[in-house]
N, C-alpha and C positions, 0 to 999 in steps of 0.2 A: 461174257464171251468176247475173245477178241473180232472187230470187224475184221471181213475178207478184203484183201486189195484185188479190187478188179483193173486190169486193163482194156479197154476199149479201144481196138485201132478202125481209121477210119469215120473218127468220132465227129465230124465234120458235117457228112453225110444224110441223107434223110434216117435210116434207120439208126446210125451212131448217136445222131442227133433227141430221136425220142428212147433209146437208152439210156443216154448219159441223166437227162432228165428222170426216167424210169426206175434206177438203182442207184441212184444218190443218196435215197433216205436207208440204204441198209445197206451198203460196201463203200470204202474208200477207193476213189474213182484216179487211176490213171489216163489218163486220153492223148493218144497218139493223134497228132495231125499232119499235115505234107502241105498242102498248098493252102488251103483254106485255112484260117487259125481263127479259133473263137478265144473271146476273154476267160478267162479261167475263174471261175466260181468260189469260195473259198474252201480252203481243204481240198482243190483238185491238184494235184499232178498234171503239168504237160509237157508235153515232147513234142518238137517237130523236126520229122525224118523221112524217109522211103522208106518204106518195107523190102525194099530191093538193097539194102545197106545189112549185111548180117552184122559184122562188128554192131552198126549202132543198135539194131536189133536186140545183140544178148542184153548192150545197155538198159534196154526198154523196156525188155520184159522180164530182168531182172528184180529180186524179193515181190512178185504179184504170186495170187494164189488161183489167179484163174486169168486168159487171154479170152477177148472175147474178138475174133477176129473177122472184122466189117471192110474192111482194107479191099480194093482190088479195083478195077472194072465191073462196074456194073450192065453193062451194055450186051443184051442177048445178039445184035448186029455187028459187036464188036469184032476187030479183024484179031488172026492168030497171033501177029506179031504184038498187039498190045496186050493179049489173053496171056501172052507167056510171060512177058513182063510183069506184069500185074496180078495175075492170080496163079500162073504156076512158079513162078522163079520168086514172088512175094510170098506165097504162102509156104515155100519149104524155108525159106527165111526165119517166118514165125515157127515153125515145127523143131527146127533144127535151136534157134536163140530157145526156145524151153526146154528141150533136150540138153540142150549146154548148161542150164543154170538150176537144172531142177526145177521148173515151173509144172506143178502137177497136172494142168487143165488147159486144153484151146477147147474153146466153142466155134467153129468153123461155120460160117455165112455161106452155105451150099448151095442149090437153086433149085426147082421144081425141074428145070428145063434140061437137067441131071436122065432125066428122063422122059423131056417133050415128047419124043414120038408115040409115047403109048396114049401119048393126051390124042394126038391128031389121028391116032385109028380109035380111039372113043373107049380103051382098055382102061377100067379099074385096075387103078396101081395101087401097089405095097411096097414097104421102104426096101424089101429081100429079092424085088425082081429083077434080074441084071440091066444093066444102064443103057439108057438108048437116049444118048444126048441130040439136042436139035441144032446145034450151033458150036464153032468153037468155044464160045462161051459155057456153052453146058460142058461141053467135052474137059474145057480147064476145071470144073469144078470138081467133075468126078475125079478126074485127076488128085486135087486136093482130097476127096473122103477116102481114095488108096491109101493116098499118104500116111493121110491120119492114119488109116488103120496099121499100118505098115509101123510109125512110130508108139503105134497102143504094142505092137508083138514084139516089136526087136528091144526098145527102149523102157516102155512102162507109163507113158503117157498116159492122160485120160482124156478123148477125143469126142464130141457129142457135134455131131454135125446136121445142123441144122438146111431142112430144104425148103427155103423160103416163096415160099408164094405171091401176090397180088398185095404186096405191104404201101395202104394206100389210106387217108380219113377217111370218114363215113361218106362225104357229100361226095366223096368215086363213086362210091356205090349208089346210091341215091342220086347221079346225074351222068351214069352209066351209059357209056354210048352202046354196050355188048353186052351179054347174060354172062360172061365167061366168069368175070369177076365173084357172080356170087356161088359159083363153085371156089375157087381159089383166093379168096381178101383170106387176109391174115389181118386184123387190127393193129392199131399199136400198143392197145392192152395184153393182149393174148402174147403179142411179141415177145414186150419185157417179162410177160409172164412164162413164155415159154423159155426166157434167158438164162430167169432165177431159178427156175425147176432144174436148171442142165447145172448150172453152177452148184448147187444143193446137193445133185444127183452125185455125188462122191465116190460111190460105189459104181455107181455104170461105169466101167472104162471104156465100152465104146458105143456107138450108139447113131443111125439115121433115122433124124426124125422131119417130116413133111410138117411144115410152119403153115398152119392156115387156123381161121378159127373154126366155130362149131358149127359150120356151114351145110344147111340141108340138100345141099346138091355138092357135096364134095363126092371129086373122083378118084383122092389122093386119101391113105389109112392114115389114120393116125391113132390105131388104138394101140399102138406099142407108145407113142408117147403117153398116154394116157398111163398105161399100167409100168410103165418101167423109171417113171420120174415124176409120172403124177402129175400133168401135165392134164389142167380143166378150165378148155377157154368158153370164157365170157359169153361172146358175140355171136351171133352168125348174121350172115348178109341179108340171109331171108326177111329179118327183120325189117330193113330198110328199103324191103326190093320192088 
């Protein structure tokens, strides 16, 4: 069977970082980079661009069979004027260059914070309960899973947007200044494993799922990832706690 070409934007990044490492032994790795540029491995692909460039965009994500998009601001204190730059005006970027080229899959890098305030009144969340972001940072993100969904109905994309949690080594958790983490750590196993499940999932066209591992005080569900891409992490913090 032919390898899948993944693209990787953002590949730079802590989490780009232990993907690019994570799916090399089983897809043909594209890696987008902007400022930071790492040496390229053999057999990788790279590019360096903005995500705010759509011409180089189509460039980029052109012939890949799946976008794994880690690009943007990560900063939950970040101000609007960088959130829109970077995660809303870069991510319709990515959505529109695979609408243009035929690129069947973005995995969208979403954020728990998609819905902070339910964490800060102590509400058990599910991926289906309307969005209650805590920042403009959360707020661009939800922004980005409309999108998605918007280019899953009009276009035909396949969108699986990931809401990433506490993505930190073990020795966070285990030299933890706060309990909070071992409700929300995501490992970096479960991560690339929650990657590979979405890339696989071929048949989900659309899909939010809360990135954490098998954490015995989690307040965030994850059993739609579980049942709808198969999706069985590893880790939980408990262990380490």
């Amino acid at each position: 069977m032919k390898r899948k070409k993944v693209l990787i934007t953002g590949a730079a990044g802590r989490i780009g970082r232990v993907l690019r490492d994570g799916l090399k032994e089983d897809y043909d790795l594209r890696l987008l980079y902007h400022r930071t540029v790492l040496p390229a491995a053999p057999g990788e692909e790279v590019y360096v661009a903005s995500i705010k460039d759509l011409d180089k965009m189509v460039e980029v994500v052109d012939s890949v069979d799946s976008v794994v998009h880690m690009a943007g601001d990560p900063e939950v204190g970040a101000s609007f004027e960088s959130v829109y730059e970077n995660n809303i005006l870069g991510t319709y970027c990515i959505y529109e260059a695979a609408h243009r080229t035929g690129t069947p899959q973005v995995i969208f890098a979403s954020t728990n914070h998609v819905t902070g305030f339910y964490e800060t009144e102590g509400i058990y969340t599910t991926p289906e309960m309307p969005v209650r972001p805590d920042s403009h940072y959360g707020a661009s993100k939800a922004y980005g899973e409309a999108l998605g969904r918007y280019y899953v109905d009009e276009f035909g994309l396949s969108v699986h947007c990931l809401r990433i949690g506490t993505f930190q080594p073990v020795e966070s958790v285990q030299n933890r200044t706060s309990d909070r983490i071992l409700s929300t750590w995501l490992s970096h196993r479960d991560m690339v494993q929650l990657t590979k499940r979405s890339i696989e999932a071929t048949s989900v066209k659309f899909g939010i799922y809360y990135g954490i591992s098998n954490n015995t005080r989690a307040y965030w569900d994850i059993e739609n990832a579980r049942k709808e891409i198969g999706y069985t992490p590893e880790d939980n913090a408990e262990d380490y706690a």
